[in-house]
N, C-alpha and C positions, 0 to 999 in steps of 0.2 A: 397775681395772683396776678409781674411786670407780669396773676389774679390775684391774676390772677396776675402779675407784673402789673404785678401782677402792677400797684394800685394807690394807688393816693390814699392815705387815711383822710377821712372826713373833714379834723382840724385844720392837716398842713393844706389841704386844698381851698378850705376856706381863706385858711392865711396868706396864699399867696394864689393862687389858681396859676401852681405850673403847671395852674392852669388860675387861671379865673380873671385870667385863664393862670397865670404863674403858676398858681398854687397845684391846681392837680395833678401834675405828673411829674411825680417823682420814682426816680431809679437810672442808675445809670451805667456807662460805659466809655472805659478806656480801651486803650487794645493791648497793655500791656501783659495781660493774665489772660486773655482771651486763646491764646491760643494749644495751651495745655491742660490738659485736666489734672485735677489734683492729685490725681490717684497715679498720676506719670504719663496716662496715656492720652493719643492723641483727641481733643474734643472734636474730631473733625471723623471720628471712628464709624466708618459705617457711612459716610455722609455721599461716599460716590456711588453707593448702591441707590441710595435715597431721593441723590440727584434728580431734580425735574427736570424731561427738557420742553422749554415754552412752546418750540416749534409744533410739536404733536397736536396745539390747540390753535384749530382756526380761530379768524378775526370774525367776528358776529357785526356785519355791517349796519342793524338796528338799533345796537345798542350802541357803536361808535357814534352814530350817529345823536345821540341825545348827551354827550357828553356837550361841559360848555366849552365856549367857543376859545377860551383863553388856554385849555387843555388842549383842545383838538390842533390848536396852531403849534403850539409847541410841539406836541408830539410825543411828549414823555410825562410818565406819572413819578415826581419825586417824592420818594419815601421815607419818613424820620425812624428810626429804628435804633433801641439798644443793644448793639449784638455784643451783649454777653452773657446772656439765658438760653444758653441750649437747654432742647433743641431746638427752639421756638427760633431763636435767630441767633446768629454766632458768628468768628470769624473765622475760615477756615487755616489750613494749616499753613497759606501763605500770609498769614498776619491781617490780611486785606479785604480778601471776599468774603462778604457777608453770605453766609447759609442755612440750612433750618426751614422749617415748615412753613414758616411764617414767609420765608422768603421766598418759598417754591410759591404759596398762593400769589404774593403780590404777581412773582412774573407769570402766572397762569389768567390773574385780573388785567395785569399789558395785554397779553397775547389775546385776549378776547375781545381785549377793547382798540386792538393795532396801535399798541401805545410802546414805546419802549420803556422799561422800566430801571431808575436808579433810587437803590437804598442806601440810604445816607448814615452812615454811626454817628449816633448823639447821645448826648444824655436823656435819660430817662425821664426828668422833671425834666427836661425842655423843649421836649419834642409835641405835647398838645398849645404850649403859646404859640409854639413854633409856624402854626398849622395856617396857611394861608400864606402869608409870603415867605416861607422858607419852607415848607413842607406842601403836597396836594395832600396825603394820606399819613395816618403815624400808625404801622403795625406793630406793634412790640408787645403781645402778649396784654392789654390793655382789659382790665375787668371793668365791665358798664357796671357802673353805681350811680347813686342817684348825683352826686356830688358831680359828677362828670356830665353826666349826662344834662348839666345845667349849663357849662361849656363849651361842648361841640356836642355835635352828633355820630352816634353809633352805628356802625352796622355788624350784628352779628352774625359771627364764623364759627365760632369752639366754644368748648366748656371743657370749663378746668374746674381745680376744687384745690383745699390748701390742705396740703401733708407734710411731717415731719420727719425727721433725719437724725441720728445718733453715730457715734461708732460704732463698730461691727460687735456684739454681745453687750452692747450698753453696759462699759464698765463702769460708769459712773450713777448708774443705776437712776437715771433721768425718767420722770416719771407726768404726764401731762396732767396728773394730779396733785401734783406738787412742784411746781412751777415759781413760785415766789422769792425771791433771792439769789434765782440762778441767772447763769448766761448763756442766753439768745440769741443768736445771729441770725438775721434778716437784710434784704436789701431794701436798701431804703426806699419810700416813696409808696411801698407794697402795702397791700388789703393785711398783708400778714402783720407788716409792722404798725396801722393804723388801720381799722381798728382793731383787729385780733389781740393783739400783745398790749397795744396802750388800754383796752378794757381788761384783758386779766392783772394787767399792773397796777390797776383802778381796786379791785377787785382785792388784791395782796395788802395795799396799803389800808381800803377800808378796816380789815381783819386786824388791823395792827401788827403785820405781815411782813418784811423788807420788800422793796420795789422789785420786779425781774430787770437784771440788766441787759438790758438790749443792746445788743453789738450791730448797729446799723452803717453798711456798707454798700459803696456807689453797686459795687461789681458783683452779682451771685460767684464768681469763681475763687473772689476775694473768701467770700463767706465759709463756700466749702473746705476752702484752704484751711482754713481756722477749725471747723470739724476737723479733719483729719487729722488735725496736729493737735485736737485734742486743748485747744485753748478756750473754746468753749462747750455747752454742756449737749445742747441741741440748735439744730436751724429748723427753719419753717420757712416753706415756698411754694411756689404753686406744685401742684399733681404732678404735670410731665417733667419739671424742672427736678424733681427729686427721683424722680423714676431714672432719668437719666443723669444724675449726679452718681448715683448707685451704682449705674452699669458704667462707669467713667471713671471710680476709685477703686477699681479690684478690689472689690469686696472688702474695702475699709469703715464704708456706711451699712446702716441697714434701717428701714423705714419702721417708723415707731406710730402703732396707730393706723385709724381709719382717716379717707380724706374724707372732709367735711367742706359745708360751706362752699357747695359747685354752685357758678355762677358765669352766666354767657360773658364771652370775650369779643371785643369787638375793634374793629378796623373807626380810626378815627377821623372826621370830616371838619374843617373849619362850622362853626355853626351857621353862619352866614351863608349856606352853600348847598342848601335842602338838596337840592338839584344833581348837584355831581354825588351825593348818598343815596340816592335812588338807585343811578346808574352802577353805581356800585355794590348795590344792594343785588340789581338784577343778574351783576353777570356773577357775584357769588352763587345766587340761585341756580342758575345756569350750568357752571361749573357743578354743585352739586347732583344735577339731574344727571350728567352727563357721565357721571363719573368719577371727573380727573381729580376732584378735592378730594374725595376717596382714596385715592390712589395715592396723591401727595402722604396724606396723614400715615399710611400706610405703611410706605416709604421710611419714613423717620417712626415707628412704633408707637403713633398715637392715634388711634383708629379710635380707642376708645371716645377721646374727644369731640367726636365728629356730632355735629349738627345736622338736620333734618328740615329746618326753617330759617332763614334768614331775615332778620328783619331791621327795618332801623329803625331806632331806640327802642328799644322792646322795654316793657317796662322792669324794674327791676325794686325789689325790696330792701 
């Protein structure tokens, strides 16, 4: 919900704060499934149209200028990222290049700040501990919850919402009213898989109900795989991540239900570091006025996503 990504369920983040930081972020990414979609074709479909290029956006010397000083010496903003959630962040069809929305913003956030940008593939849970000496930023689809937001700091970009997936005529006739006993696939770490599923599973065994089995996996492409092949019953992920699972298995999925439970997604900051979340709050703003974050989302078919206010930590229910 990698929300929306989404997300740390409440528990695991308490338990470990991969965040807490261990605990809260959890989801992850190999590169070995990253580079095909389930459905045969390439995840990378559509991606040179979508293409940012950074150069189009000037360097805004005001806001370079309030960056701290440990950034501006360097010279580059390093970015933790799971790319294996298209379209949000992904690898392309050389195995290697990270692409996706998420990564057009970062390099649109360099080029404003005259920063070079490198995004780094990591895991999902290890990218918010990550944050300060191995990370400046972690974009990966990241939903602000309060759990996190007790870890680092936020700055919101998107809003996502968490939707479901079946095979194409639901031949298994999966129904979100009858959820109990079946199987789930989620990627681990996600709002989907904590709390969404561990409260209906809460909820199945109060009834005297079988548990739902949750099939939680590092990789969303993992997950999908398992849809298509029909091993499990349904998956659940964030909005754009099902939208384009859909448009990526020729028409082997089909989305089941309404998305619920939209919730701001936000770019993650060491908590220690008020300072550089500002700046980066501004030039999100910035970007927004201007345009190009429009255009980005655009680009990659998630306009709907798009924010209007940027803020850091916004607060969140």
């Amino acid at each position: 919900m990698h929300i929306s990504r989404s997300l740390l369920g409440s528990s695991t983040l308490k338990a470990a704060t991969v965040l807490a930081i261990g605990a809260l972020a959890l989801t992850g990414c190999t590169n070995a499934s990253q580079n095909a979609a389930p459905g045969g074709g390439s995840t990378e479909s559509g991606s040179a149209k979508a293409s940012f290029d950074p150069s189009t956006i000037k360097k805004d010397d005001s806001l370079a200028a309030q960056l701290p000083e440990a950034i501006k010496s360097k010279g580059t903003l390093t970015i933790g990222s799971d790319t294996s959630y298209a379209p949000a962040e992904f690898l392309g069809s050389d195995g290697q290049t990270p692409v996706g929305y998420d990564v057009d913003i970062a390099k649109a956030i360099g080029a404003t700040l005259g920063l070079k940008v490198q995004v780094q593939t990591a895991e999902f849970t290890g990218i918010l501990p990550a944050l300060g000496p191995k990370y400046d930023l972690g974009i990966s689809s990241f939903t602000i919850n309060p759990e996190r937001l007790a870890a680092v700091n936020f700055v919101s970009y998107f809003n996502a919402g968490t939707a479901w997936a079946v095979q194409k005529g639901n031949p298994k006739k999966f129904s979100l009213d009858d959820v109990c006993g079946k199987n789930i696939g989620v990627q681990t770490g996600t709002v989907q898989e904590d709390p969404d599923l561990s409260g209906r599973t809460k909820k199945c065994t109060d009834a005297g109900k079988p548990a739902i089995n949750v099939v939680t996996l590092k990789n969303q492409t993992d997950v999908t795989t398992r849809l298509v092949n029909g091993s499990i019953d349904a998956m659940a992920a964030d909005s754009p991540i099902i939208g384009y699972a859909l448009a990526q298995t020729n028409g082997q999925l089909e989305k089941l239900g309404d998305v619920y439970d939209a919730a701001p997604q936000g770019i993650a900051v060491v908590k220690s570091d008020k300072a550089l979340a500002d700046v980066i709050q501004k030039t999100v703003t910035k970007l927004i006025a201007d345009g190009s974050y429009k255009k980005i989302l655009e680009g990659w078919g998630n306009a709907d996503g798009a924010i209007t206010k940027s803020e850091v930590n916004p607060a969140t229910s």
